[in-house]
ChimeraX commands (.cxc) that place a marker at each C-alpha (Angstrom):
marker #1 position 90.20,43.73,-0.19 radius 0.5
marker #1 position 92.75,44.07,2.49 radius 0.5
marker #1 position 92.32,41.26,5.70 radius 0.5
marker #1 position 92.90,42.91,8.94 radius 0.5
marker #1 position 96.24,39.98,10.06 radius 0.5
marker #1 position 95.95,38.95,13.17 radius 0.5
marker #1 position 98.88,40.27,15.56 radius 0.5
marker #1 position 101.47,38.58,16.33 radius 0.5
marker #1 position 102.50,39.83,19.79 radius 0.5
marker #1 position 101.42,38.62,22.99 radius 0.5
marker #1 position 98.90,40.31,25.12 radius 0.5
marker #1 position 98.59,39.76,29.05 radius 0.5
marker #1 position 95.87,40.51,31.62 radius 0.5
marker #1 position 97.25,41.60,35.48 radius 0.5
marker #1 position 96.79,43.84,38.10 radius 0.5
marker #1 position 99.28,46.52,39.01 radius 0.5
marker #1 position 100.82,46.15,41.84 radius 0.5
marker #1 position 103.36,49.47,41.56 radius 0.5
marker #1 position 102.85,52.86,40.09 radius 0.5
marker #1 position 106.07,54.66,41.51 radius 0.5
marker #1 position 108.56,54.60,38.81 radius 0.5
marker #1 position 107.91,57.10,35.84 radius 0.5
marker #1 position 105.75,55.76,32.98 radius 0.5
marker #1 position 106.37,52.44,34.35 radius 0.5
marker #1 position 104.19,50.09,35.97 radius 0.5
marker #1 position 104.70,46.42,37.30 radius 0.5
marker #1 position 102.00,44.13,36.67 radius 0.5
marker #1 position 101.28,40.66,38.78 radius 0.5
marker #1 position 100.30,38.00,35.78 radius 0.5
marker #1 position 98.85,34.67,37.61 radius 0.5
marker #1 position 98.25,31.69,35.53 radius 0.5
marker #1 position 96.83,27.80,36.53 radius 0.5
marker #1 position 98.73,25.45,36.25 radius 0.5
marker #1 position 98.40,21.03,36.99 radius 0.5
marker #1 position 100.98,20.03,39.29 radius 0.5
marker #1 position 103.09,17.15,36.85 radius 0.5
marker #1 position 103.09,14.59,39.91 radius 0.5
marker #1 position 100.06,15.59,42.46 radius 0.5
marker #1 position 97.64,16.39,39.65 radius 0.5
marker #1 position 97.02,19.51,41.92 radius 0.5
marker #1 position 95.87,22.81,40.45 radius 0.5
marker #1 position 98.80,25.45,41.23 radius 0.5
marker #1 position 98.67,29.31,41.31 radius 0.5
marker #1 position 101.91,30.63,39.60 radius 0.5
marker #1 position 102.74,34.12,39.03 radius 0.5
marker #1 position 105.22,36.73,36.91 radius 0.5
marker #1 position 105.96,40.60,37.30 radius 0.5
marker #1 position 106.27,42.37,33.89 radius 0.5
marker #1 position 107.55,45.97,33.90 radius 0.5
marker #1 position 104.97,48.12,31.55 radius 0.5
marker #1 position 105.10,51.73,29.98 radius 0.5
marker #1 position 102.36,53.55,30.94 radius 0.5
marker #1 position 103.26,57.12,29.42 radius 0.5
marker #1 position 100.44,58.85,30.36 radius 0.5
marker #1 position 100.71,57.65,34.29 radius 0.5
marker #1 position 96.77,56.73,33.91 radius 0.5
marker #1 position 97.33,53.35,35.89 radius 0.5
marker #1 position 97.18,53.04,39.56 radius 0.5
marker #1 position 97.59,50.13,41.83 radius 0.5
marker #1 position 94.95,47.64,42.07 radius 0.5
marker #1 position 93.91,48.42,38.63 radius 0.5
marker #1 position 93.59,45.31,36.22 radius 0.5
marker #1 position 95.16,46.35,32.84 radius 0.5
marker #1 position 96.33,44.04,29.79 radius 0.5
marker #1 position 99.59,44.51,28.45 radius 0.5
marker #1 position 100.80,43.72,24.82 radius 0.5
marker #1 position 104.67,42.53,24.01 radius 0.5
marker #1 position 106.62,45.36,22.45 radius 0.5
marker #1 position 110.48,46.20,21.22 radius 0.5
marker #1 position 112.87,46.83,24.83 radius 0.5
marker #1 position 112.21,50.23,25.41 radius 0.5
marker #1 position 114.42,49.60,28.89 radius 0.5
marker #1 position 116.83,47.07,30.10 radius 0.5
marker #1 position 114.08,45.08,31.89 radius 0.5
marker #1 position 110.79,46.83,30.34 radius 0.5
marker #1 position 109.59,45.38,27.18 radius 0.5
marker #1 position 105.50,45.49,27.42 radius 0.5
marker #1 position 103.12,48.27,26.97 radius 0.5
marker #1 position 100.16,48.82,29.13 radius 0.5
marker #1 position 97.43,49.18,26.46 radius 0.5
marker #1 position 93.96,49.10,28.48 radius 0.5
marker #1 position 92.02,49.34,31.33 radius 0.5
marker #1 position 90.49,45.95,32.08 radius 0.5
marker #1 position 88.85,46.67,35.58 radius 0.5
marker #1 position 89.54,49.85,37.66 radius 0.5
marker #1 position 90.94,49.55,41.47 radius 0.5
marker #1 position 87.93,49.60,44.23 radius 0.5
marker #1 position 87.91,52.27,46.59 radius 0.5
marker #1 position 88.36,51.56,50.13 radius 0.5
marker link #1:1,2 radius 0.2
marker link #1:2,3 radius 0.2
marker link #1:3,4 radius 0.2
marker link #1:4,5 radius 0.2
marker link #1:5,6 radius 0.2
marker link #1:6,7 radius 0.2
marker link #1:7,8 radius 0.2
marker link #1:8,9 radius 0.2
marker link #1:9,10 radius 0.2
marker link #1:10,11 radius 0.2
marker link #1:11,12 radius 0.2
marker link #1:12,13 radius 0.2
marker link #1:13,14 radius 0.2
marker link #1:14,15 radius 0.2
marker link #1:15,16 radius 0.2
marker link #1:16,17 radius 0.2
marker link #1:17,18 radius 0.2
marker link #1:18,19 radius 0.2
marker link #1:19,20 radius 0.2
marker link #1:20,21 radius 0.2
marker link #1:21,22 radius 0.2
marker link #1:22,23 radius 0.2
marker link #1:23,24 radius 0.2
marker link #1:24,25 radius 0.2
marker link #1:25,26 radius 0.2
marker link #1:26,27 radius 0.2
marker link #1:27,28 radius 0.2
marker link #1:28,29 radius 0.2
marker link #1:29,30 radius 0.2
marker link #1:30,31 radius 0.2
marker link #1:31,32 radius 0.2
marker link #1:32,33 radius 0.2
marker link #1:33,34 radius 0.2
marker link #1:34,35 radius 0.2
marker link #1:35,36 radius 0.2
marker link #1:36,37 radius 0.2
marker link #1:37,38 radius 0.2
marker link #1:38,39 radius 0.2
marker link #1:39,40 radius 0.2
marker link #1:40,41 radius 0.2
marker link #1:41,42 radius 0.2
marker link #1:42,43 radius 0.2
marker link #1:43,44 radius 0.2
marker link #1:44,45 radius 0.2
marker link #1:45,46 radius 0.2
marker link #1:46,47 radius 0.2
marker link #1:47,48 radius 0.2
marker link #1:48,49 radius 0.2
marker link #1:49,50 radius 0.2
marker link #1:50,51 radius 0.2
marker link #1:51,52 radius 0.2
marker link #1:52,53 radius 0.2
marker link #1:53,54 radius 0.2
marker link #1:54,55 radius 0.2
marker link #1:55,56 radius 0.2
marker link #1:56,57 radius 0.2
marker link #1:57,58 radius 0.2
marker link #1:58,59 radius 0.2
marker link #1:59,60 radius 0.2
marker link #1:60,61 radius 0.2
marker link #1:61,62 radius 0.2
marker link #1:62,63 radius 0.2
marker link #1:63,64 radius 0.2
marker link #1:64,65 radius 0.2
marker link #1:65,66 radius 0.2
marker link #1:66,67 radius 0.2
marker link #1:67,68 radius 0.2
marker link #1:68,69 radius 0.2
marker link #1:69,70 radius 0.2
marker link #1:70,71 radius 0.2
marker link #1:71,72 radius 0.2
marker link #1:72,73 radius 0.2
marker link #1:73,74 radius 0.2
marker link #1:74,75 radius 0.2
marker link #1:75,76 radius 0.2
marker link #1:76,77 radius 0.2
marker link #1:77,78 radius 0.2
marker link #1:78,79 radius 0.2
marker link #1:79,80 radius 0.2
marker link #1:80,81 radius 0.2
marker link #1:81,82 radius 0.2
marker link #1:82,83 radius 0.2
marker link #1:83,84 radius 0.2
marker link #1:84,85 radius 0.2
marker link #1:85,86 radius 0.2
marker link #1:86,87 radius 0.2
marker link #1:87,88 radius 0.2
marker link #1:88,89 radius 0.2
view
């Protein structure tokens, strides 16, 4: 029997916070981390350029993306599902 192997590339959860360049989205990661010194719980974020080929993601929309080849000079992740869709206002 053949064992499904676990993948090796990373994957990311974010919300989209730009849709206007073709098949590309940016995506606002946040992560938690403990101040070394003040022992203080800090917010700290990252913007990751996505390909979205299909133009399906809009912004507000949380999305995970998964670590790919460069497809770009500064876009090297793949938007690869919808996590939560954007409320309406």
């Amino acid at each position: 029997m053949t064992e499904a192997k676990p993948s090796l590339k990373r994957t990311l959860i974010g919300k989209v916070v730009s849709d206007k360049r073709a098949k590309t989205v940016t995506v606002l990661v946040e992560r938690s981390v403990k101040h070394d010194l003040y022992d203080k719980i800090v917010v700290k974020s990252s913007k990751y350029h996505a390909h979205d080929e299909a133009g399906e993601y809009k912004v507000g929309d949380v999305i995970e993306i998964t670590e790919s080849r460069p497809l770009s000079k500064t876009k090297n992740w793949v938007a690869t599902r919808l996590v939560e869709k954007a409320a309406n206002v």
